[in-house]
N, C-alpha and C positions, 0 to 999 in steps of 0.2 A: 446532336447530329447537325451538322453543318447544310447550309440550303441547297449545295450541291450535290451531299449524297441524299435529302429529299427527295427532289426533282427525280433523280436518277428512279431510286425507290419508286414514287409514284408512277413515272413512266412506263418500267417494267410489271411490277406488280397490277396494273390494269389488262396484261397483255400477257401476261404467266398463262393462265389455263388454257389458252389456245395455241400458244405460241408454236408447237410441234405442228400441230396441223396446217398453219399457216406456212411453213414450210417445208415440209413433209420428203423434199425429193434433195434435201442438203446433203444426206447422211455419205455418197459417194466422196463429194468436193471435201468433206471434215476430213473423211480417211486419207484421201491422197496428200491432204496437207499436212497432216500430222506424220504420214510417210517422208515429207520433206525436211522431217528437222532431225533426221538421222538417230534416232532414239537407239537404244541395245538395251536386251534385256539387264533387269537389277539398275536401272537409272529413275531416277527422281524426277520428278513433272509435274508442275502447278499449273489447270487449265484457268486465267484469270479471268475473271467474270464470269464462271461458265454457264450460268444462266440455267436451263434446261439441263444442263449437263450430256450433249448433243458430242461434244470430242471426248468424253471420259473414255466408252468401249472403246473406240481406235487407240487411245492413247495407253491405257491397258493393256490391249494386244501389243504393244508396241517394248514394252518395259516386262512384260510377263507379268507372273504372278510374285518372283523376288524383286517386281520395282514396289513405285512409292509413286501413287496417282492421285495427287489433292486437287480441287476444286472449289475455287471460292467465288462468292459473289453478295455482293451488297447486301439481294432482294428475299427477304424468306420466303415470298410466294413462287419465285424460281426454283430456289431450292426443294420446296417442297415438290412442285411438280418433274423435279430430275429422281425425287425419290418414289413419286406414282408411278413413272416410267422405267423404274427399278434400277438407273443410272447408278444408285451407291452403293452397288455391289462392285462397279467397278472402279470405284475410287474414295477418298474423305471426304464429306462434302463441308467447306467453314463460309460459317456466316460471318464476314469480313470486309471492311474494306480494303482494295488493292492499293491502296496509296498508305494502309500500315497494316502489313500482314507481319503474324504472329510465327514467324519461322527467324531461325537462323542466319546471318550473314553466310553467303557461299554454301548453302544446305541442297540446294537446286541443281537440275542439269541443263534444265530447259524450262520454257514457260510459252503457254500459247494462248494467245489469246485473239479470240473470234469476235468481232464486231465490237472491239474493245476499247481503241482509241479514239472512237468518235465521242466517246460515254465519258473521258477523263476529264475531269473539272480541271486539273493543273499537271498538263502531260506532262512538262519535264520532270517535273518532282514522281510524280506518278510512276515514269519508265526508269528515274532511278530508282525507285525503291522495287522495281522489280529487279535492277541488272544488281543493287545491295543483295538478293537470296539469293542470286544465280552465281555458280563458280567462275571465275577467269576460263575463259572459252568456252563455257556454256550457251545456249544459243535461245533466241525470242524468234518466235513467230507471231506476226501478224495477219489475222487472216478476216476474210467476209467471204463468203461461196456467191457474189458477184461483185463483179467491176464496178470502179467508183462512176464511171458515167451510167451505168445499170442502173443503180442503186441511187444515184441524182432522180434518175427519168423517175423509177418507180417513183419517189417522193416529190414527184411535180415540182422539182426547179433543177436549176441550170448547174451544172458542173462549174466549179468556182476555184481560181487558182490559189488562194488561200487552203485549200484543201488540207488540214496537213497530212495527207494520205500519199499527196501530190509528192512524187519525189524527189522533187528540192523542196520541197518542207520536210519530209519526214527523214531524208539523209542527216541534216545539221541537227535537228530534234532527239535524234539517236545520239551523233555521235557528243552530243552534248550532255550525255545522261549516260554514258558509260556502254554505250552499244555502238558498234560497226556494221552499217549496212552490207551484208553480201550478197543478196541477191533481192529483185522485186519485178513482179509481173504486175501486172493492172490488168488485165481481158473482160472482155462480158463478162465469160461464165466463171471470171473467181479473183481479187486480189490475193497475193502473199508476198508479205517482205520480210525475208528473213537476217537475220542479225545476229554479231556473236557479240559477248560480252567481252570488253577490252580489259587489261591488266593482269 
């Protein structure tokens, strides 16, 4: 394992058993965003990184019972607590890394991922090898259920134009890894930048 998926691991996995209660009032902002990547039932959906597994139910609802709802994420100690909270009833859960998942070229519809990008040790490589599973006009969502200046303040420092959340960073970051920005909000109470996959 590489030092970057360590870190990551250790990070998470210190924060796994509480993690839901620390935020406990998300559960609205996941569904609306998961509402925004236009899903129809019987469509394919990998939440990446899903952590807790916190967008599985939405994304479940969203694809029905003839989709196909995976979940993956680095941390065992996430996944386990997405399966105390009985999360894997509503989708696969794979212990994986997102930068070499174990699926198909073009087997995806969509992919969403919640507090994802800040966690990628080598984002372009990274966001291709998500837009590699996802079909030609398939669609990525990016999402945190607060704004990146929120999300600075909670973590005591200053909102930083390097950002790559910032959108001119995260436009050319996509469109250089096989995704098309079409849409991005940043507000207090949520980012989401959604993107279809080019070719």
């Amino acid at each position: 394992m590489s030092d970057d998926q360590t870190r990551v691991q250790e990070f998470f996995a210190a924060r796994a058993a509480d993690w839901d209660t620390r935020f406990p009032d998300d559960g609205p902002a996941y569904a609306a965003a998961v509402a925004e990547l236009g899903l129809r039932a019987g469509d394919r959906v990998l939440d990446a990184g899903c952590g807790t597994g916190r967008a599985l139910p939405p994304l479940r609802a969203a694809v029905g019972p003839s989709g196909v709802v995976l979940g993956a994420d680095l941390t065992p100690a996430m996944l386990r607590e997405a399966v105390r909270a009985g999360r894997d009833r509503d989708g696969t859960l794979l212990l994986t890394d997102v930068a070499a998942l174990p699926l198909r070229a073009g087997s995806l519809d969509a992919v969403f991922g919640a507090g994802l990008i800040s966690h990628l040790p080598k984002p372009a490589e990274d966001l291709r090898e998500l837009a590699r599973v996802v079909r030609p006009g398939g669609v990525l969502a990016l999402f945190h259920p607060i704004g990146r200046a929120a999300l600075a303040a909670r973590h005591g420092r200053p909102l930083t134009p390097d950002d790559l959340r910032a959108e001119p960073n995260l436009r050319p970051l996509l469109a250089g890894s096989g995704w098309r920005l079409t849409s991005y909000v940043d507000e207090d109470t949520r980012f989401l930048a959604l993107a279809v996959r080019e070719g």
